[in-house]
SETI-661418 format. One record per residue: residue number from 1; residue in one letter; x, y, z of N, C-alpha, C in turn. Coordinates in steps of 0.001 Angstrom, whole numbers, plus 500000, padded with zeros to 6 digits. Example, Ala and Ser with C-alpha at 12.3 -4.5 7.8 and 13.67 -1.06 7.14 Angstrom:
// SETI-661418
- guvo, guke, n.c1, n.c2, n.c3, ca.c1, ca.c2, ca.c3, c.c1, c.c2, c.c3
- 1, A, 513190, 494310, 507800, 512300, 495500, 507800, 513200, 496700, 507800 $
- 2, S, 512850, 497750, 507080, 513670, 498940, 507140, 512900, 500030, 507870 $
***
This chain:
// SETI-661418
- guvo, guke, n.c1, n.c2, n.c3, ca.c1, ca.c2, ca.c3, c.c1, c.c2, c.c3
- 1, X, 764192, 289314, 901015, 764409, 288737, 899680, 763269, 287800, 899293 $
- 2, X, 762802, 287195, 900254, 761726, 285949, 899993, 760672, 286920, 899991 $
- 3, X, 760111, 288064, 900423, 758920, 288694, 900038, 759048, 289645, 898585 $
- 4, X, 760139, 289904, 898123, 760480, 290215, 897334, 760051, 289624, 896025 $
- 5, X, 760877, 288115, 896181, 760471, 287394, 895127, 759080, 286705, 895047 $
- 6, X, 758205, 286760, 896128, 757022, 286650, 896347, 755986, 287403, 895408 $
- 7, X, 756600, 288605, 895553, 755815, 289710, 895032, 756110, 289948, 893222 $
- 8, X, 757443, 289206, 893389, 757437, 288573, 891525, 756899, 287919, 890773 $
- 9, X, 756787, 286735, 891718, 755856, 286082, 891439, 754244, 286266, 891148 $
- 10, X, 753716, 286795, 891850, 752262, 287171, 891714, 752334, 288568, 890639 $
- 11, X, 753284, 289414, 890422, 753092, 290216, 889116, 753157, 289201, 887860 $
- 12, X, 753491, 288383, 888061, 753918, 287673, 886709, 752889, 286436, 886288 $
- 13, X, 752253, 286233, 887152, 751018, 285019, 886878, 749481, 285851, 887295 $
- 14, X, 749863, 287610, 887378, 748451, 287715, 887440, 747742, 288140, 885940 $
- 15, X, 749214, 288320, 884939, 748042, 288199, 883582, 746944, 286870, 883258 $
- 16, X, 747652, 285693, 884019, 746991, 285042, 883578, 746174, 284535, 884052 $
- 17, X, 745496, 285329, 884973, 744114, 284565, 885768, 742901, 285184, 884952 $
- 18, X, 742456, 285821, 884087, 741682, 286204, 883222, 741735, 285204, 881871 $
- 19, X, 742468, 284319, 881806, 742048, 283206, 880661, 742277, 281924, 880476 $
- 20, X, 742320, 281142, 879866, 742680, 279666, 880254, 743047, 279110, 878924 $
- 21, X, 744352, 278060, 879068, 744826, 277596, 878617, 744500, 276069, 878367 $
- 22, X, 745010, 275341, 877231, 745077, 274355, 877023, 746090, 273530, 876277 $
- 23, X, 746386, 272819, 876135, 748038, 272553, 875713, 748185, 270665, 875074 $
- 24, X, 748917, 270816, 874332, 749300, 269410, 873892, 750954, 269441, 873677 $
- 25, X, 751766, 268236, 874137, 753347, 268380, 874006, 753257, 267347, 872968 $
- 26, X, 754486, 267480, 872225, 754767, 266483, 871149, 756071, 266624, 870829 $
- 27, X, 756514, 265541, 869618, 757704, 265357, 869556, 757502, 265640, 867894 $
- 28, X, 758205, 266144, 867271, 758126, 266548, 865852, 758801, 265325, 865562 $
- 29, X, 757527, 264535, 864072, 757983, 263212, 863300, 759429, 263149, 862558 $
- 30, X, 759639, 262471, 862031, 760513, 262572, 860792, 760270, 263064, 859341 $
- 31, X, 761054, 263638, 859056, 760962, 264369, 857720, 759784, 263435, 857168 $
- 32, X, 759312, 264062, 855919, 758587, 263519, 855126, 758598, 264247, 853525 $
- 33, X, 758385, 263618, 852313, 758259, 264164, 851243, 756601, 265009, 851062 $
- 34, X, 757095, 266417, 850695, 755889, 266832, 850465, 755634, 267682, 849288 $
- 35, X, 754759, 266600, 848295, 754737, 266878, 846628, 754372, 267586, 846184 $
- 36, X, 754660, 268642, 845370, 753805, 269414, 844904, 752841, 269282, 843706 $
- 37, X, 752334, 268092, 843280, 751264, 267661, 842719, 749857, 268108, 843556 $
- 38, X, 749048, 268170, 842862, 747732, 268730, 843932, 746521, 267092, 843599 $
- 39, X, 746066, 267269, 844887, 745719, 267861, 845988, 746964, 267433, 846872 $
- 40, X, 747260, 268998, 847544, 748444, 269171, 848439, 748066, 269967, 849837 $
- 41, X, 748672, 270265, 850797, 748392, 270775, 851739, 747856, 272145, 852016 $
- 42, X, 748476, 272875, 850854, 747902, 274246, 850343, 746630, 274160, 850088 $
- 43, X, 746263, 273244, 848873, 745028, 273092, 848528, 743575, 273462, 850243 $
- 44, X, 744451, 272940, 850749, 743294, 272369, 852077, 743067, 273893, 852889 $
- 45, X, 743516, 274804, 852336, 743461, 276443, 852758, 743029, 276695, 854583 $
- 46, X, 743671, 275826, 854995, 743827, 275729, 856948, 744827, 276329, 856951 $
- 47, X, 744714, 277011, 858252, 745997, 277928, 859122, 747212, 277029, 859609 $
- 48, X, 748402, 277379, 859416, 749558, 276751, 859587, 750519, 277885, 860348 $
- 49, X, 750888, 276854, 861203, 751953, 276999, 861999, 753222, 276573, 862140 $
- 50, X, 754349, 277922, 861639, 755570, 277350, 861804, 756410, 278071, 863064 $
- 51, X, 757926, 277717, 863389, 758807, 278250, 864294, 758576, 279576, 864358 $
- 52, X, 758766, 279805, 862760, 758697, 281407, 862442, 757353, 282169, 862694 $
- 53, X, 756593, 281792, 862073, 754841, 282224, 862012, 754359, 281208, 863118 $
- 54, X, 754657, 281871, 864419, 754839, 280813, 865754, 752638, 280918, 866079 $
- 55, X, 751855, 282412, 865988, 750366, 282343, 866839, 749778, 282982, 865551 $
- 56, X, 748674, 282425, 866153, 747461, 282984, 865724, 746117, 283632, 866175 $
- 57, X, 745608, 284609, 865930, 744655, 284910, 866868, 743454, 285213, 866091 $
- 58, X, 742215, 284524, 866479, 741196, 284200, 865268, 739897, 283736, 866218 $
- 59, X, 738598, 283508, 865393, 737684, 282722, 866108, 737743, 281140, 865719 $
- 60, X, 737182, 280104, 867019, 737159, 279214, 866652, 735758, 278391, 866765 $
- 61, X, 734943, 278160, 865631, 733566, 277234, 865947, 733351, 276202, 867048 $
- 62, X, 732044, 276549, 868053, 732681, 275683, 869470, 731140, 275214, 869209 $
- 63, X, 730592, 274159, 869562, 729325, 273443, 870067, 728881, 272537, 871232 $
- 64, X, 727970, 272522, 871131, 727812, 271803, 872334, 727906, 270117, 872242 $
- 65, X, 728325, 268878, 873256, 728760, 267565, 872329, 727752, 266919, 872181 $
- 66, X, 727457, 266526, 871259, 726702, 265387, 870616, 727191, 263980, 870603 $
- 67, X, 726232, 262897, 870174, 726750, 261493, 870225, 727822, 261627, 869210 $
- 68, X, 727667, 262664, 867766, 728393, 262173, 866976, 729661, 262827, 867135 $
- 69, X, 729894, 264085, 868014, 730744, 264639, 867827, 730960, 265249, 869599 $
- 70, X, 731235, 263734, 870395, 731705, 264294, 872140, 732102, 264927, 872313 $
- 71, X, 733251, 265684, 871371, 734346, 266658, 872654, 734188, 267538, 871559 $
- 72, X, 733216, 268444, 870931, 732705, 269488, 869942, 732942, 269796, 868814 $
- 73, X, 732674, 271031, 868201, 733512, 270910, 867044, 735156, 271061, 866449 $
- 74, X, 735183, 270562, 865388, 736682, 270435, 864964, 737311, 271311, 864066 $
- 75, X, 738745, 272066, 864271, 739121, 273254, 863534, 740529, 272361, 863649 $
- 76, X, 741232, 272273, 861931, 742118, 271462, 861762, 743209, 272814, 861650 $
- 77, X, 744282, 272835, 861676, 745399, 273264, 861003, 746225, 272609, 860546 $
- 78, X, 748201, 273430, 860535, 748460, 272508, 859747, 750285, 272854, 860926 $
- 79, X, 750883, 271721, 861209, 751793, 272219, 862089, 753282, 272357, 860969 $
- 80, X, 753869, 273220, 860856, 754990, 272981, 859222, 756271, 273253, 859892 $
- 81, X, 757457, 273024, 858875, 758641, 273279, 858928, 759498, 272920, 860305 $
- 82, X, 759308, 271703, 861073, 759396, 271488, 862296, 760597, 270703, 862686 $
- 83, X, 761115, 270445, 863589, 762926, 270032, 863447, 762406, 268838, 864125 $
- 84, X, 763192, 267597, 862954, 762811, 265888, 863646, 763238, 265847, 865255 $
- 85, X, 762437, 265485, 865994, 762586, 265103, 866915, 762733, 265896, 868224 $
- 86, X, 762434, 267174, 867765, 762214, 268460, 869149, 761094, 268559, 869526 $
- 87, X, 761003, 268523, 870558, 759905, 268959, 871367, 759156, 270069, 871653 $
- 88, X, 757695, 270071, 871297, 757224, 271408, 871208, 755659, 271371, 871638 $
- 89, X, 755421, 272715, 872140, 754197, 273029, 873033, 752936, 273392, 872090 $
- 90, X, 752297, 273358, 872040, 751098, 274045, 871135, 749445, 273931, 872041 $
- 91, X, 749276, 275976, 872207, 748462, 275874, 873150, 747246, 276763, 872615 $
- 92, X, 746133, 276530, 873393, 745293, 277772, 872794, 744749, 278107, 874399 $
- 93, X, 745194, 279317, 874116, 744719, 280395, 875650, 743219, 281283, 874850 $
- 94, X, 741944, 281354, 875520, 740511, 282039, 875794, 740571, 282676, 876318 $
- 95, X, 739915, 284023, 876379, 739091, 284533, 877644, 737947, 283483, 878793 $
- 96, X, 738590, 283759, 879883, 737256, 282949, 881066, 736236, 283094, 880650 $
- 97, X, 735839, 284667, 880250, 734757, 284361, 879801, 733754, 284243, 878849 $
- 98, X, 734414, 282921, 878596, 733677, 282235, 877383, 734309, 280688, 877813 $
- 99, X, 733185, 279922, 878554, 733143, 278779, 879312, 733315, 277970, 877782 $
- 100, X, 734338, 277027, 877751, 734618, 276056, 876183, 735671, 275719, 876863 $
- 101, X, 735623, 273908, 876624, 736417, 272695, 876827, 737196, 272502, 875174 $
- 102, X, 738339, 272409, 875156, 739375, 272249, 874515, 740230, 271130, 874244 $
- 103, X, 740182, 270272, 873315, 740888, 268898, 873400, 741610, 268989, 871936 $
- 104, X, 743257, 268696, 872308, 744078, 269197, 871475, 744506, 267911, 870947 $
- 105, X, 744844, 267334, 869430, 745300, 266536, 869034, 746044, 266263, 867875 $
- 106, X, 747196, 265532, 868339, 748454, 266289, 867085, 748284, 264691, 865918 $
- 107, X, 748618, 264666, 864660, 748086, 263330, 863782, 749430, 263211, 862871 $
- 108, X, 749857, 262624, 862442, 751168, 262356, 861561, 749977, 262188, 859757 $
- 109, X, 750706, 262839, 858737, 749952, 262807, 857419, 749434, 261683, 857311 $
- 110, X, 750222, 260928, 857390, 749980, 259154, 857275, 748632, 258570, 858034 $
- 111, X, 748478, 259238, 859245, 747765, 258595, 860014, 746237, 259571, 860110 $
- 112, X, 745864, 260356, 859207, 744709, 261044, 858563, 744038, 260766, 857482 $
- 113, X, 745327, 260795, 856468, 744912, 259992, 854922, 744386, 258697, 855127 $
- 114, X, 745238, 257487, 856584, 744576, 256142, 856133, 743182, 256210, 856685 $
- 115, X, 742868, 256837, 857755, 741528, 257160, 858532, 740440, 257680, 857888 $
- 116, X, 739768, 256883, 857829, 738402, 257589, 857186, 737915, 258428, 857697 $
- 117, X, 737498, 258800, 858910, 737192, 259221, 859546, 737605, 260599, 859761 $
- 118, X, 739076, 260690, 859829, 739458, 261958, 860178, 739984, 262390, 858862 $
- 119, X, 740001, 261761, 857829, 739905, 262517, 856401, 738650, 263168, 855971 $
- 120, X, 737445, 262615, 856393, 736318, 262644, 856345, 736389, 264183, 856653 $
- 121, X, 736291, 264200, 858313, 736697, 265442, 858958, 737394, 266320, 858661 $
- 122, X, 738208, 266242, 857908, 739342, 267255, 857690, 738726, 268039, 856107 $
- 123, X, 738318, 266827, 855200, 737783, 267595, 854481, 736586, 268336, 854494 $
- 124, X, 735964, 268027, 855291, 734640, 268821, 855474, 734965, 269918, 855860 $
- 125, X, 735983, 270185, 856535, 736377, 271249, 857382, 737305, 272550, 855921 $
- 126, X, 737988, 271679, 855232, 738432, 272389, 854149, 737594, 272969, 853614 $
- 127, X, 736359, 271992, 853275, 735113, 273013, 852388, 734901, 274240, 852966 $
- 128, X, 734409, 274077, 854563, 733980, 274876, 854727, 734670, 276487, 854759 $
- 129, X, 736461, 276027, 854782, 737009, 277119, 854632, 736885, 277669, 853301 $
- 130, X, 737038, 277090, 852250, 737121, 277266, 850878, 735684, 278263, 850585 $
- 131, X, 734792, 277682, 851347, 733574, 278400, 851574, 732873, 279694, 851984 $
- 132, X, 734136, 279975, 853056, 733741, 281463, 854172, 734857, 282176, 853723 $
- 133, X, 734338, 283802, 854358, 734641, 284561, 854056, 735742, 284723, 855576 $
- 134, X, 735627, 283872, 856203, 736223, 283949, 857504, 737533, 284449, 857432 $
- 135, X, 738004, 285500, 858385, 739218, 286218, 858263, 740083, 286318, 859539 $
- 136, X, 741434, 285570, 859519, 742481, 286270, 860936, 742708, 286968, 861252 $
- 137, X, 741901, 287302, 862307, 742119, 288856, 863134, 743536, 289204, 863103 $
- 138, X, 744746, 288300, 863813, 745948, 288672, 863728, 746675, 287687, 863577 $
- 139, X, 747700, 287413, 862920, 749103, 286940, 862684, 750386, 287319, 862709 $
- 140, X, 751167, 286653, 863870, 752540, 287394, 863490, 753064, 285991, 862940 $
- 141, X, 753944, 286402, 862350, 754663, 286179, 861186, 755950, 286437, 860742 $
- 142, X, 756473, 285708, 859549, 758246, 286262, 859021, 757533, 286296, 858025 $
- 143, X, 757518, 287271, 856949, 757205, 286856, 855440, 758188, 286197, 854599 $
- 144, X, 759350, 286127, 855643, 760716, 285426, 854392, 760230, 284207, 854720 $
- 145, X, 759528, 283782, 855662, 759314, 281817, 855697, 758168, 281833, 855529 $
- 146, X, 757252, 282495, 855065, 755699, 282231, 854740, 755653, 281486, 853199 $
- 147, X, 754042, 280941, 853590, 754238, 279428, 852561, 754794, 279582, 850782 $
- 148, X, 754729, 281331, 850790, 754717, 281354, 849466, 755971, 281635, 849005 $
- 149, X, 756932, 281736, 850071, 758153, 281563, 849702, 758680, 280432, 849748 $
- 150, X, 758171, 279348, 850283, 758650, 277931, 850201, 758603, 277009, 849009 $
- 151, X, 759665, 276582, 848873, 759551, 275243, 847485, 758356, 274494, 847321 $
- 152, X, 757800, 274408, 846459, 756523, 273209, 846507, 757018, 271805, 846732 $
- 153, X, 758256, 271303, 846198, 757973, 269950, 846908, 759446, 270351, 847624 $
- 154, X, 759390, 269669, 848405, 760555, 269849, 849890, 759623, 268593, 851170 $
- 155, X, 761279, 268345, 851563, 760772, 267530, 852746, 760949, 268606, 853866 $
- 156, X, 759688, 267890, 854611, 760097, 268490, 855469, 758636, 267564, 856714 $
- 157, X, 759089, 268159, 857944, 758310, 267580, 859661, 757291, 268491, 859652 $
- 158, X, 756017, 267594, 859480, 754942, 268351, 859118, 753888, 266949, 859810 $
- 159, X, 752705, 268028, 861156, 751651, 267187, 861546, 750379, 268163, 861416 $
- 160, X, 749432, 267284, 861454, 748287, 267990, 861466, 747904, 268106, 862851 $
- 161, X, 746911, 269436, 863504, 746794, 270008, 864929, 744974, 270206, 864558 $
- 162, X, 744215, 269127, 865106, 742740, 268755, 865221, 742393, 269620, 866999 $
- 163, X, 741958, 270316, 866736, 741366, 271463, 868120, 739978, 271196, 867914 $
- 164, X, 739253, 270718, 869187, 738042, 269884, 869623, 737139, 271218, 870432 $
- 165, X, 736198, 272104, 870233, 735849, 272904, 870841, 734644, 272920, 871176 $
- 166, X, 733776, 272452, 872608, 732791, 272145, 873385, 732042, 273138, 874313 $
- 167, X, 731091, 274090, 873442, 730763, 274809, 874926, 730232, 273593, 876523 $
- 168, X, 731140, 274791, 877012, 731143, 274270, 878654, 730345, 275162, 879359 $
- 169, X, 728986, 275467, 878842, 728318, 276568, 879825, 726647, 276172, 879500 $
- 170, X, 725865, 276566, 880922, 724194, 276446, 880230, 723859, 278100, 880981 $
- 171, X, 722515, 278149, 880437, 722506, 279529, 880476, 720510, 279184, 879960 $
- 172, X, 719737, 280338, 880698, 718562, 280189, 880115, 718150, 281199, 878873 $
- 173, X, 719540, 281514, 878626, 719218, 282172, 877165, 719070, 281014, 875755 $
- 174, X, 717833, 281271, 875564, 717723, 280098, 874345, 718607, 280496, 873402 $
- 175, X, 718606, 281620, 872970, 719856, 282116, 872052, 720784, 281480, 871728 $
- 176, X, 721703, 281416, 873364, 723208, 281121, 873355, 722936, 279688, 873676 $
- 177, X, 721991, 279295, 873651, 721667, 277599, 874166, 721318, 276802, 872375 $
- 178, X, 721191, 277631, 871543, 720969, 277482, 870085, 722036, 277482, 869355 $
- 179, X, 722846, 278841, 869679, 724078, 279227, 868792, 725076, 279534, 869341 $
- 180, X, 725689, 278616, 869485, 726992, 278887, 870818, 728030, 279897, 869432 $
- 181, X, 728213, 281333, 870572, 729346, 281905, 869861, 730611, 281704, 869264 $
- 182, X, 731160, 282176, 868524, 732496, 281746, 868050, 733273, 282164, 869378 $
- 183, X, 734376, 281550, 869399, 735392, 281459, 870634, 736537, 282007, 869871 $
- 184, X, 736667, 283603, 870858, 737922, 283748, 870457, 739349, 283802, 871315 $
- 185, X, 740159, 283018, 870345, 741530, 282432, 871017, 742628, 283039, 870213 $
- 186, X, 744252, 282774, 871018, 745169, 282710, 870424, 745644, 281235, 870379 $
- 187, X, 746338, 280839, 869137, 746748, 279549, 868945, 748183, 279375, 868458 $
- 188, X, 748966, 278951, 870008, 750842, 279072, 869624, 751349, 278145, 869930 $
- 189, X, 751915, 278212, 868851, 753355, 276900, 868668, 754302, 276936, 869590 $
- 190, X, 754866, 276490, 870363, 756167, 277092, 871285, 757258, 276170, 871129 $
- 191, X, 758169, 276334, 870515, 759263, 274740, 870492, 759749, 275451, 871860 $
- 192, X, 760614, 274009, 872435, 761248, 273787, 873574, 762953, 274251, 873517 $
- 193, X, 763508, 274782, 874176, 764677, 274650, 874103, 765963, 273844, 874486 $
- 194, X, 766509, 272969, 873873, 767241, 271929, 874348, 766219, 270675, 874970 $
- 195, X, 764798, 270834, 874653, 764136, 270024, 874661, 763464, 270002, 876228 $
- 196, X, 763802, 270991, 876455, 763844, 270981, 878329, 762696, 272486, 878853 $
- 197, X, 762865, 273130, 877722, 761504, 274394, 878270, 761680, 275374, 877156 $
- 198, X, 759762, 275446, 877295, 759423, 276301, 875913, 760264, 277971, 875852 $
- 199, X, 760002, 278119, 874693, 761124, 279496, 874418, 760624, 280320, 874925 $
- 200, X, 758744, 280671, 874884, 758349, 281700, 875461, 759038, 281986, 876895 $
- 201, X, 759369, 280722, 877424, 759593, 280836, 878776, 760877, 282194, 879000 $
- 202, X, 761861, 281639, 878512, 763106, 281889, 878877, 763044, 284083, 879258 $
- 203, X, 762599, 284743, 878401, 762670, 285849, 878876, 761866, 286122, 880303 $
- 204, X, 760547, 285594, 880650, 760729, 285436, 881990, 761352, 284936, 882884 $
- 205, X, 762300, 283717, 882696, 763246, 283367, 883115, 764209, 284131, 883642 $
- 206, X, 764952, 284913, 882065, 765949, 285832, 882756, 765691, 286994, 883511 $
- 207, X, 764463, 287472, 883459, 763918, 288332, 884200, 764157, 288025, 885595 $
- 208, X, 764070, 286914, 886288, 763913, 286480, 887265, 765185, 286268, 888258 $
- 209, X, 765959, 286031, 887104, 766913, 285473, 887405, 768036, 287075, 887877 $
- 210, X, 767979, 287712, 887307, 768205, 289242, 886829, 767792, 289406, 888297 $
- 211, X, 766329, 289790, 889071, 765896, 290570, 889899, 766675, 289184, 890942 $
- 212, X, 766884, 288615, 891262, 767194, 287433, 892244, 768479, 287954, 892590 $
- 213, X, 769054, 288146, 891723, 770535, 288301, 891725, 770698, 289642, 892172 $
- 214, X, 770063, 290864, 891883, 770473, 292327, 892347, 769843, 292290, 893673 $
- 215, X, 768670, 291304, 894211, 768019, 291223, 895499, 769283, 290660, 896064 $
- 216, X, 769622, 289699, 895882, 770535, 289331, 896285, 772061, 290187, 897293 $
- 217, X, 772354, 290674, 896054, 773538, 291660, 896211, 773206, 292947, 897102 $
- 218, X, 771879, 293380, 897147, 771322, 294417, 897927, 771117, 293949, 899434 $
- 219, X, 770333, 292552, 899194, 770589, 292094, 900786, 772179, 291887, 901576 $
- 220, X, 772587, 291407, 901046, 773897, 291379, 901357, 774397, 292784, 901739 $
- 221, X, 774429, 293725, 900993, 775113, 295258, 900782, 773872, 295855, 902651 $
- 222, X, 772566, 295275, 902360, 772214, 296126, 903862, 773011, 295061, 905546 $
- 223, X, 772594, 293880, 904824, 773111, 292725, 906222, 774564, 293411, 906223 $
- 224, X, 775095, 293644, 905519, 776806, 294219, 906153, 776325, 295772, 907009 $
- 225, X, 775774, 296322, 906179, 775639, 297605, 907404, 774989, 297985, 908174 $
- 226, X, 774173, 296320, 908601, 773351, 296669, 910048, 774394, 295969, 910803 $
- 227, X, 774922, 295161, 910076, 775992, 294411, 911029, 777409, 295411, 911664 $
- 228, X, 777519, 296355, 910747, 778508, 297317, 910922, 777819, 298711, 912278 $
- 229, X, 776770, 298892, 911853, 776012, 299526, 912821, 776098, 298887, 914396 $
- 230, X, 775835, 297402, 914530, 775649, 297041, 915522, 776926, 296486, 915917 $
- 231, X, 777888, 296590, 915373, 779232, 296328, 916053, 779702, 297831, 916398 $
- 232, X, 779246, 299249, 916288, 779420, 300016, 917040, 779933, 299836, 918675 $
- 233, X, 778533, 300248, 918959, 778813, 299967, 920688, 779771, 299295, 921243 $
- 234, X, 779742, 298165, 920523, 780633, 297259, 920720, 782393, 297901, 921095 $
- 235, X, 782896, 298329, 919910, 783943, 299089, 919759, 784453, 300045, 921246 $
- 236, X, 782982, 300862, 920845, 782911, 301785, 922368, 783375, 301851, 923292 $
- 237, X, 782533, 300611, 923716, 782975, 299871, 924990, 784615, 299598, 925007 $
- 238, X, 784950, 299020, 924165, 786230, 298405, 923971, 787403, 300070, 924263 $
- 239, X, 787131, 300939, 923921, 787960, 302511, 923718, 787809, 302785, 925339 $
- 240, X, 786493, 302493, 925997, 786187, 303343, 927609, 787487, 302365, 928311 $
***
């Protein structure tokens, strides 16, 4: 049974030795009013993430750090529709190979708008979307909760998600030592369940739980009939 579940184990964590993860936990704020007067959050045409429209899979601008900008460049989104006070995962998994340091940081509206700094940032970052022709490879999605079915003003638990992207590699290609490639990632929301473990989890969970239990019942079902086997002789003896 223990080599059994051994061997579960290593099917199930060998997808993920081909990429790397990075992760930030948080606690979703309290509601907030969100107006539909412009300039509004729409306006700012960044990728948003809700329960429903949980990943994204896209490139993300990575550089190498500078004085002005240590932990690389910055790709804002927008975290939406989020339940006060649950706990939730938000990660971005790479390919290995593509060496990039990742620093994840979650901001309450309040605490962007008063910042110069990271308003600064955020709008620069809007231009530049407003700007490109840049396109999401993939999105899954609900279209019944996508933004354009939502009320314009509604409260609702809403943070902003600042992703810090640093190539982590040297190389004597002047090229890639000039123009560090776009990095491509998936970027997912995961709420927690009961506050205690992310949702993705749980179907591997029951998976596990599933094969444990029929290992289980199978060991048992052979330990009775070697045990029945070897109380033979036994008997035998007992008849001579």
């Amino acid at each position: 049974m223990n080599t059994m579940l051994a061997l579960i184990s290593v099917l199930l964590t060998a997808p993920l030795v081909t990429a790397n993860t990075e992760k930030a936990i948080f606690l979703a704020p309290d509601s907030i009013n969100i107006p539909s007067t412009h300039p509004n959050l729409d306006d700012l045409q960044v990728d948003t993430l809700t329960p429903d429209n949980w990943a994204i899979r896209t490139y993300l601008e990575a550089q190498f750090p500078t004085d002005s900008a240590k932990y690389g460049k910055p790709t804002w989104l927008v975290l939406d529709q989020l339940t006060e006070g649950q706990r939730y995962e938000v990660r971005v998994c790479w390919a290995a190979t593509q060496p990039t340091a990742f620093v994840l940081n979650t901001y309450e509206l309040q605490t962007v708008f008063e910042s110069a700094e990271l308003i600064t940032e955020l709008s620069d970052y809007s231009l530049t979307r407003q700007n490109s022709d840049r396109v999401i490879v993939h999105k899954r999605r609900n279209d019944a909760s996508s933004s354009a079915g939502r009320p314009r003003e509604r409260e609702a638990s809403v943070l902003f998600l600042q992703i810090l992207a640093a190539a982590d590699y040297y190389t004597t290609n002047k090229t890639l030592m000039n123009d560090v490639p776009p990095v491509y990632v998936d970027v997912i929301l995961d709420p927690y369940v009961f506050n205690l473990l992310p949702r993705s989890l749980l179907p591997t969970i029951g998976y596990i739980v599933v094969v444990a239990s029929l290992s289980w019942f199978i060991a048992r079902r052979i330990s009775s009939w070697i045990q029945s086997i070897a109380a033979e002789p036994d008997q035998d003896k007992k008849e001579q």
